[in-house]
NUDO-225333 format. One record per residue: residue in three letters; residue number from 1; x, y, z of N, C-alpha, C in turn. Coordinates in steps of 0.05 Angstrom, whole numbers, plus 5000, padded with zeros to 4 digits. Example, Ala and Ser with C-alpha at 12.3 -4.5 7.8 and 13.67 -1.06 7.14 Angstrom:
- residuo num n_px n_py n_pz ca_px ca_py ca_pz c_px c_py c_pz
- ALA 1 5264 4886 5156 5246 4910 5156 5264 4934 5156
- SER 2 5257 4955 5142 5273 4979 5143 5258 5001 5157
This chain:
- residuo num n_px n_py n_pz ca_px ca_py ca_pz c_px c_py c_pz
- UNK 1 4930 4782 5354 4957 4796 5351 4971 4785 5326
- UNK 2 4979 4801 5305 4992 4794 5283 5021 4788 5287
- UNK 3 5033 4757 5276 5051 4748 5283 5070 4753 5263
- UNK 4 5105 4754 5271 5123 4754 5250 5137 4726 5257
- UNK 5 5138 4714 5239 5143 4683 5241 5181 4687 5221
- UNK 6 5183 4674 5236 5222 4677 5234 5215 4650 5205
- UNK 7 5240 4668 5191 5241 4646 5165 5263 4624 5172
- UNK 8 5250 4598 5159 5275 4573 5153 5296 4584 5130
- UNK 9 5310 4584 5148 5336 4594 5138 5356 4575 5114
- UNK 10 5348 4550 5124 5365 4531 5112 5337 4522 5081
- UNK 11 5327 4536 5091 5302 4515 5055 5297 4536 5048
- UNK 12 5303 4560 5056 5293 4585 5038 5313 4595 5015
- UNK 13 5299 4599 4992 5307 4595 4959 5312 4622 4958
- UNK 14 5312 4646 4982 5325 4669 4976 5351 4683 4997
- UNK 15 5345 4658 5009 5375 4665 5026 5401 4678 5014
- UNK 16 5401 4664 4992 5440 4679 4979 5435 4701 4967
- UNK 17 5405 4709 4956 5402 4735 4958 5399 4750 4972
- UNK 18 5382 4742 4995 5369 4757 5026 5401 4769 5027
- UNK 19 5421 4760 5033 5447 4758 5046 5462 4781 5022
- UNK 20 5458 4772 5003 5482 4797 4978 5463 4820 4972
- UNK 21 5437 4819 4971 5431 4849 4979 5434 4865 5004
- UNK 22 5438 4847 5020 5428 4861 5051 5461 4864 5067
- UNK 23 5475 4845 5063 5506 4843 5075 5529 4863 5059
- UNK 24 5533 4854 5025 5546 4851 5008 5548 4885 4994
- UNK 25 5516 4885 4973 5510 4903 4965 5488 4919 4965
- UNK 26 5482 4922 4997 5458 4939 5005 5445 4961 4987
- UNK 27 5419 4944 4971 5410 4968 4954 5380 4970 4955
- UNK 28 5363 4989 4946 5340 4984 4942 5341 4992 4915
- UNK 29 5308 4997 4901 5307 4998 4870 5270 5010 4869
- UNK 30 5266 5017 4848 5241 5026 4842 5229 5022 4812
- UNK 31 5209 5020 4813 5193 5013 4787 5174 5030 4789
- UNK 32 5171 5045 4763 5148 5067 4764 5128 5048 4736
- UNK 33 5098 5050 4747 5087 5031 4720 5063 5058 4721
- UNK 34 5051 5059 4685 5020 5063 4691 4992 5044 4696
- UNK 35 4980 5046 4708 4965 5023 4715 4937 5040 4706
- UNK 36 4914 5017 4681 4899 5028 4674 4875 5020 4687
- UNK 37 4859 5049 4703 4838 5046 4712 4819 5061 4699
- UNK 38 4820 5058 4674 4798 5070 4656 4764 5060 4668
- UNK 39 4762 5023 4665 4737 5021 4672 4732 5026 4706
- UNK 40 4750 5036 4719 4741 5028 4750 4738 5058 4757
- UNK 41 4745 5073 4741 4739 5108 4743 4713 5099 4731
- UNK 42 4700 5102 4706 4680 5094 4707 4662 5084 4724
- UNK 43 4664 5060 4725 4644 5049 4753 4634 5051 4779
- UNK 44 4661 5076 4783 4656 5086 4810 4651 5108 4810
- UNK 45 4647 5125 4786 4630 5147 4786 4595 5152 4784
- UNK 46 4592 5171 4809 4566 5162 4823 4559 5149 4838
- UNK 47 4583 5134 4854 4582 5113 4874 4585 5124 4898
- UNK 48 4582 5120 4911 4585 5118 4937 4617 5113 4953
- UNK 49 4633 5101 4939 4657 5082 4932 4676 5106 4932
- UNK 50 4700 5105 4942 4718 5124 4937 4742 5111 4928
- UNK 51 4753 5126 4900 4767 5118 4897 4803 5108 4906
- UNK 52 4800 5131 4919 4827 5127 4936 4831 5103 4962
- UNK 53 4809 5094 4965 4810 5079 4988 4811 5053 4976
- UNK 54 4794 5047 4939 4798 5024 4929 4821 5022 4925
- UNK 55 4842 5040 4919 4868 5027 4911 4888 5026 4927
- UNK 56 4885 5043 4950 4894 5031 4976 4892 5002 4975
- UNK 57 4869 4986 4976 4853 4958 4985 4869 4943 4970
- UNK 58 4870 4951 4937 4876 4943 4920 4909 4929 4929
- UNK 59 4926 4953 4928 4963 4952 4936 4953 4933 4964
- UNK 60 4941 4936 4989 4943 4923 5012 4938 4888 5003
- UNK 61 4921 4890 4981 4907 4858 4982 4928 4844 4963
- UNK 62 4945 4855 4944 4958 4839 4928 4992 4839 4948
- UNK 63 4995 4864 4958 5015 4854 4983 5018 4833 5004
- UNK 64 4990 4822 5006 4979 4808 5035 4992 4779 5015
- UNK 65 4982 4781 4996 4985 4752 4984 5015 4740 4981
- UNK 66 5037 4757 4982 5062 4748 4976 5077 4758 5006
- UNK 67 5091 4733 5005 5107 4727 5033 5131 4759 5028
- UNK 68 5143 4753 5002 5162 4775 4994 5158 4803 5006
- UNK 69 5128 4807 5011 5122 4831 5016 5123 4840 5036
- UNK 70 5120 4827 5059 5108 4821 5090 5141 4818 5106
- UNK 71 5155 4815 5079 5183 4814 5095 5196 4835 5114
- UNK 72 5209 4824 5140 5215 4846 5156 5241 4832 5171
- UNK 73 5256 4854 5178 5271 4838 5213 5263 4832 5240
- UNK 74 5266 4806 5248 5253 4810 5276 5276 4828 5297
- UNK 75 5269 4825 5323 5289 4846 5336 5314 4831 5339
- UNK 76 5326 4805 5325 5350 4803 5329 5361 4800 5305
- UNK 77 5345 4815 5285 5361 4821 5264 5359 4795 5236
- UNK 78 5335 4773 5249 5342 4757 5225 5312 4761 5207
- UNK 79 5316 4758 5181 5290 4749 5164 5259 4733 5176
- UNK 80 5244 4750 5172 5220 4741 5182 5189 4750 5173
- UNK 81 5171 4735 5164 5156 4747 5147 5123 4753 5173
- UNK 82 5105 4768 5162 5091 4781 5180 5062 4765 5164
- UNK 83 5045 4750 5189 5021 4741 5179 5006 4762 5164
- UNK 84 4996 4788 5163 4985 4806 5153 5004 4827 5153
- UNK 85 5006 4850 5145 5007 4884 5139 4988 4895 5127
- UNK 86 4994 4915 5142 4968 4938 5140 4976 4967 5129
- UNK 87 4956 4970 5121 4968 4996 5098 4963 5026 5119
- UNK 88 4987 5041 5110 4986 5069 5119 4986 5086 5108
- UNK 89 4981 5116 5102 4968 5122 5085 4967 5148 5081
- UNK 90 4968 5172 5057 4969 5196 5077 4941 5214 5071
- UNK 91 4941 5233 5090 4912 5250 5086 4927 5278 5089
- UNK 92 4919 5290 5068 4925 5321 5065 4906 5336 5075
- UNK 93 4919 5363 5095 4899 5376 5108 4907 5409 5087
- UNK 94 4886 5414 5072 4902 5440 5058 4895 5461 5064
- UNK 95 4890 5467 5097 4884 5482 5092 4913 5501 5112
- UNK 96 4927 5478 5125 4964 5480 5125 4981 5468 5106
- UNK 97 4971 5449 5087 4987 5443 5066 5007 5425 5082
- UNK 98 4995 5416 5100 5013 5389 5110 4994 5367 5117
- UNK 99 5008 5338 5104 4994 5309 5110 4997 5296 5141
- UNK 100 4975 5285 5151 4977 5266 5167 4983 5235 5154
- UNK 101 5004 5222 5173 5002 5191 5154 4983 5180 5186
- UNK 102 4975 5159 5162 4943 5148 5187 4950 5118 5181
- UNK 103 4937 5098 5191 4931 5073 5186 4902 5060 5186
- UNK 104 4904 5031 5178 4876 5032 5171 4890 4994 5181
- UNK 105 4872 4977 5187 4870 4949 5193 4862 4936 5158
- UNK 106 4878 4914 5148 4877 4903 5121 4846 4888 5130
- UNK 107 4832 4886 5108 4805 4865 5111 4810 4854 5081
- UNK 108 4798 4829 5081 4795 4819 5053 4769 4823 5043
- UNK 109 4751 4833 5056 4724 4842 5043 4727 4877 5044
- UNK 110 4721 4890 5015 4734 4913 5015 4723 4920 5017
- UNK 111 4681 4924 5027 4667 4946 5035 4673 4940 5074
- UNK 112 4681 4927 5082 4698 4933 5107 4719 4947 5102
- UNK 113 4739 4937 5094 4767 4964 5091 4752 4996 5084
- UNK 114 4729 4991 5070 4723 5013 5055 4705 5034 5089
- UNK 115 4700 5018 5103 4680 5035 5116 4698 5050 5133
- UNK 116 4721 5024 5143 4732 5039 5170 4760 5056 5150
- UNK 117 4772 5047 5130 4796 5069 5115 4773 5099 5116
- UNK 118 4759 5105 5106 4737 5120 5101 4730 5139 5130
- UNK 119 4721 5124 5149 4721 5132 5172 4748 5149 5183
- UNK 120 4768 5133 5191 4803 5146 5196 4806 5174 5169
- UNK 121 4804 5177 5153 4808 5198 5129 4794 5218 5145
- UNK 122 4763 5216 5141 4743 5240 5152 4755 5244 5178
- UNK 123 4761 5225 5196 4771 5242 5225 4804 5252 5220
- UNK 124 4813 5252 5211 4845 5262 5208 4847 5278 5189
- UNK 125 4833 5280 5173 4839 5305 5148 4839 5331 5156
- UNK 126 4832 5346 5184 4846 5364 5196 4865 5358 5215
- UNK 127 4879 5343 5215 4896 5333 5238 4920 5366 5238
- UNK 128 4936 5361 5263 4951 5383 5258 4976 5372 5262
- UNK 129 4989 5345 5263 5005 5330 5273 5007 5305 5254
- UNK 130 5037 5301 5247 5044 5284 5227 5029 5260 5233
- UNK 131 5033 5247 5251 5020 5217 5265 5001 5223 5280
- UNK 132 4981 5229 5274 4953 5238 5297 4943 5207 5318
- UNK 133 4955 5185 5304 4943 5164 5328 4984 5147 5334
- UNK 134 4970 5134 5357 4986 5124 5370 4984 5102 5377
- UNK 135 4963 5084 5355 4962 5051 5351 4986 5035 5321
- UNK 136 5002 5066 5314 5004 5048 5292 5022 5020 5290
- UNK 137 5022 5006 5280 5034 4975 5283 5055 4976 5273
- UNK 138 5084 4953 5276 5098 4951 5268 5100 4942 5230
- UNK 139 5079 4924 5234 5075 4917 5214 5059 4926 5189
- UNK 140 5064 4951 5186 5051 4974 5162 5064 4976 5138
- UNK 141 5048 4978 5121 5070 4991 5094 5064 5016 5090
- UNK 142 5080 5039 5076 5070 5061 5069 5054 5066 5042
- UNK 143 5036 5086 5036 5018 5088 5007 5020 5118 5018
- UNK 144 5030 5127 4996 5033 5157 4987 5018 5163 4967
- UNK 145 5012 5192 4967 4988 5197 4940 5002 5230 4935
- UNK 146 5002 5232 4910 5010 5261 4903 4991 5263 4879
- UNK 147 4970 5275 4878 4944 5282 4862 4947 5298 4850
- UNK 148 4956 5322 4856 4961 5340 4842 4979 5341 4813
- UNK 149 4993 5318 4813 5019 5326 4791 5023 5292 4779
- UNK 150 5013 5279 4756 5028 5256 4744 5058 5255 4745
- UNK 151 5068 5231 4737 5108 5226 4741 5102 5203 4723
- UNK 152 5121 5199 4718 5132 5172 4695 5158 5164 4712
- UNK 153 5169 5184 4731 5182 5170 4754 5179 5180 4780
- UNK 154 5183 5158 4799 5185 5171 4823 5208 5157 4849
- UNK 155 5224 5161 4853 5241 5152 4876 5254 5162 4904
- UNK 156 5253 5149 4923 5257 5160 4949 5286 5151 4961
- UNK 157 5304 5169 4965 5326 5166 4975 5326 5168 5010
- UNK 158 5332 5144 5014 5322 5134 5050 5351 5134 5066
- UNK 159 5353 5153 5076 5382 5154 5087 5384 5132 5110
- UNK 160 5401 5110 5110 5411 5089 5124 5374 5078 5130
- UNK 161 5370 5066 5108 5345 5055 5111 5344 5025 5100
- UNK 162 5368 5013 5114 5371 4983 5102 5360 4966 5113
- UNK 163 5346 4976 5138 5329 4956 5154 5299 4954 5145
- UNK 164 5297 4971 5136 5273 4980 5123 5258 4958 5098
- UNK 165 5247 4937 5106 5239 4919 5077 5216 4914 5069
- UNK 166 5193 4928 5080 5163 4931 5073 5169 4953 5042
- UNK 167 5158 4951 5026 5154 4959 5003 5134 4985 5008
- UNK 168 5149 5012 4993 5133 5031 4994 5125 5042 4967
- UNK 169 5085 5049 4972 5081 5061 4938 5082 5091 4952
- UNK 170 5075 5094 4915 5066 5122 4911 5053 5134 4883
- UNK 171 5018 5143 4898 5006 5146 4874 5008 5171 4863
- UNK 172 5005 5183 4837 5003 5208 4819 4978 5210 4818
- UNK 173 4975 5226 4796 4950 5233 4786 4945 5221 4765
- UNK 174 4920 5220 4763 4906 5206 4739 4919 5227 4709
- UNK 175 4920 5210 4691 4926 5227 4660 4911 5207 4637
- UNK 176 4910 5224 4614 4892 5212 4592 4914 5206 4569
- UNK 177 4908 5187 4561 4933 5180 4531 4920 5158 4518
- UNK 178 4908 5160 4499 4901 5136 4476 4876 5130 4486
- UNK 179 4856 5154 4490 4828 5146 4506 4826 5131 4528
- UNK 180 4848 5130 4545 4851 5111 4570 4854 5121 4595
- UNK 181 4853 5120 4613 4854 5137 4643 4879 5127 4661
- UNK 182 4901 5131 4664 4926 5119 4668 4924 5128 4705
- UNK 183 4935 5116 4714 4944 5118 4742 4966 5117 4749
- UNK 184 4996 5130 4754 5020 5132 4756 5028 5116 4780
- UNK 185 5040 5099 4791 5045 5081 4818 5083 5083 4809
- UNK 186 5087 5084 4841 5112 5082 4833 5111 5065 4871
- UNK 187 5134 5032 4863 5130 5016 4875 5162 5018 4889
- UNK 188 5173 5021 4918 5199 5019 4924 5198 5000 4931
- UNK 189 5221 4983 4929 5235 4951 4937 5262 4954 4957
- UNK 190 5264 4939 4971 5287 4940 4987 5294 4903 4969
- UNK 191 5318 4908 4952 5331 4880 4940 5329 4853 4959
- UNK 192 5329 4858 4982 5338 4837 4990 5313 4827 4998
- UNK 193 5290 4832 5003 5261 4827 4996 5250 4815 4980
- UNK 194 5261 4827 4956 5244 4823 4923 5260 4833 4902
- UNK 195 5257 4814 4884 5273 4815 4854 5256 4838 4843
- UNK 196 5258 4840 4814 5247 4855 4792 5223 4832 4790
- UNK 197 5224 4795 4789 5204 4787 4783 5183 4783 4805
- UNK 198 5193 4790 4833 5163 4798 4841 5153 4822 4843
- UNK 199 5164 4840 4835 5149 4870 4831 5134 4864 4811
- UNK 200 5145 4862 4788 5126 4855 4770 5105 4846 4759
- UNK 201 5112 4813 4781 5080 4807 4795 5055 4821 4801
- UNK 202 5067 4840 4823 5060 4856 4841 5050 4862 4830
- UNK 203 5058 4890 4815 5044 4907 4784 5024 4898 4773
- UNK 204 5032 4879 4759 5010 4854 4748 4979 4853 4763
- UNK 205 4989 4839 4785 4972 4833 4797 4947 4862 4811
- UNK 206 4959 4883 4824 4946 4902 4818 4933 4914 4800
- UNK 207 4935 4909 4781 4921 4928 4747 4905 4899 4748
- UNK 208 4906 4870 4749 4885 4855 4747 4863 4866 4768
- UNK 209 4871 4878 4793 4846 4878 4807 4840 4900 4806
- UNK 210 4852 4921 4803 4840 4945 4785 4831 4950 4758
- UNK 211 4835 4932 4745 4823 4928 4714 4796 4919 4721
- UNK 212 4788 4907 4738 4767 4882 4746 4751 4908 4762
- UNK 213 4727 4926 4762 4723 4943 4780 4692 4924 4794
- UNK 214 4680 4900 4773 4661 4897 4796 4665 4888 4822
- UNK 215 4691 4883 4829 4704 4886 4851 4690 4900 4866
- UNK 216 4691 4925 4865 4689 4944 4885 4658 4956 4882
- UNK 217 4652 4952 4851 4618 4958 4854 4597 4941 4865
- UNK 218 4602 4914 4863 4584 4892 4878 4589 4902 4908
- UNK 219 4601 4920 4926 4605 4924 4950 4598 4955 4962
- UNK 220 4585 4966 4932 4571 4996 4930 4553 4997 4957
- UNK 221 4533 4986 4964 4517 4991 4977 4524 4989 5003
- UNK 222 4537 4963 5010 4548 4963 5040 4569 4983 5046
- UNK 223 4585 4992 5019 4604 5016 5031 4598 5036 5036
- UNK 224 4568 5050 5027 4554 5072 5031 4556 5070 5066
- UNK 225 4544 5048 5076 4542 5044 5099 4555 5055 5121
- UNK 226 4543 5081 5145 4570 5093 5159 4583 5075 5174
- UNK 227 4605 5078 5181 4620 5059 5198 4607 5068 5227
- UNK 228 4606 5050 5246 4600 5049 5276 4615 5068 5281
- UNK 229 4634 5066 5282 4658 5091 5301 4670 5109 5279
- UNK 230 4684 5134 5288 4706 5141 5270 4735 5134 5278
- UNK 231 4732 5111 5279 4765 5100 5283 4770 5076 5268
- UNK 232 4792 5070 5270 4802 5046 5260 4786 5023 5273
- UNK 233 4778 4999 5257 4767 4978 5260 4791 4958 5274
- UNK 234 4777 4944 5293 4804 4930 5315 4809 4910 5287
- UNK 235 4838 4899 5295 4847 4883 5275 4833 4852 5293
């Protein structure tokens, strides 16, 4: 069972912020970056490997690593960070032109994430119902994908959504500029979470593991592999 462990209040170095974003001047903020997956389009063409599910792995694994990210309220309202989150995700059924959002269990070995994310997609991509399962956890972040159409911005206006402090993406479509294959992410922050310098990180740190694709090709063969079930892998 994934735990939310209540923060020390008195040694934590973001308390006077936790408190003036969240009390004072309740805000959130967004950063739209391009992130270049020139060689990891490459590498995974002909693979077995999908790419939507690597960059799922990708945003879940550099989230997992920072406390900032994992941040949430427990039910009495104070700061508390979550041993894991797990990414949620959406699957377009077109042939109503409406998404299911699904979930998937985080793994740090990504031809696991890869078998059972992979698995959940193929069973819900006709779903007829916004939330088709009824495991999903408290502790999720959202990953949005809009394929169809690149942005240089993107922002979500969350009506009374100040409780709200898991960080939400959202991917575009791929575009070409200077012989390069760009990926549009647009990253939401709730302030009292995370500055500008851990988004940035964040950013950072994703385009390193998406710049890096033998990542995901050293794990070609086991991800071919069908998953046992079509469901989510127990956490």
């Amino acid at each position: 069972m994934d735990a939310l462990r209540p923060i020390d209040l008195a040694s934590w170095p973001r308390r006077e912020h936790f408190e003036h974003y969240r009390e004072r001047v309740p805000c959130t903020y967004a950063m739209t970056v391009d992130v270049d997956v020139t060689e990891l389009v490459e590498a995974l063409h002909d693979t077995p490997i999908r790419s939507s599910v690597a960059q799922i792995w990708a945003l879940s694994t550099v989230v997992n690593r920072h406390d900032e990210f994992r941040t949430a309220l427990d039910p009495t309202g104070t700061p508390a960070v979550w041993d894991v989150v797990h990414p949620s995700f959406t699957v377009f059924n077109p042939d109503r032109e409406t998404f299911a959002s699904v979930w998937s269990p985080h793994h740090d070995d990504f031809a696991t994430f890869h078998r059972a994310a992979a698995a959940v997609i193929d069973r819900y991509r006709t779903a007829t119902s916004m939330a088709p399962q009824d495991d999903v956890p408290a502790n999720s972040f959202d990953v949005s994908s809009i394929p169809w159409a690149s942005f240089t911005g993107f922002t979500l206006a969350i009506q009374d959504g100040w409780d709200h402090l898991l960080p939400i993406f959202t991917i575009g479509r791929y575009r070409r500029a200077g012989g390069r294959t760009l990926m549009p992410l647009a990253v939401q922050v709730h302030h009292a979470a995370a500055d500008g310098f851990h988004t940035a990180r964040l950013v950072t740190e994703v385009q390193d593991l998406l710049g890096s694709p033998d990542t995901f090709t050293r794990s070609a063969a086991s991800a071919a592999r069908p998953a046992v079930t079509a469901t989510a892998a127990p956490r």
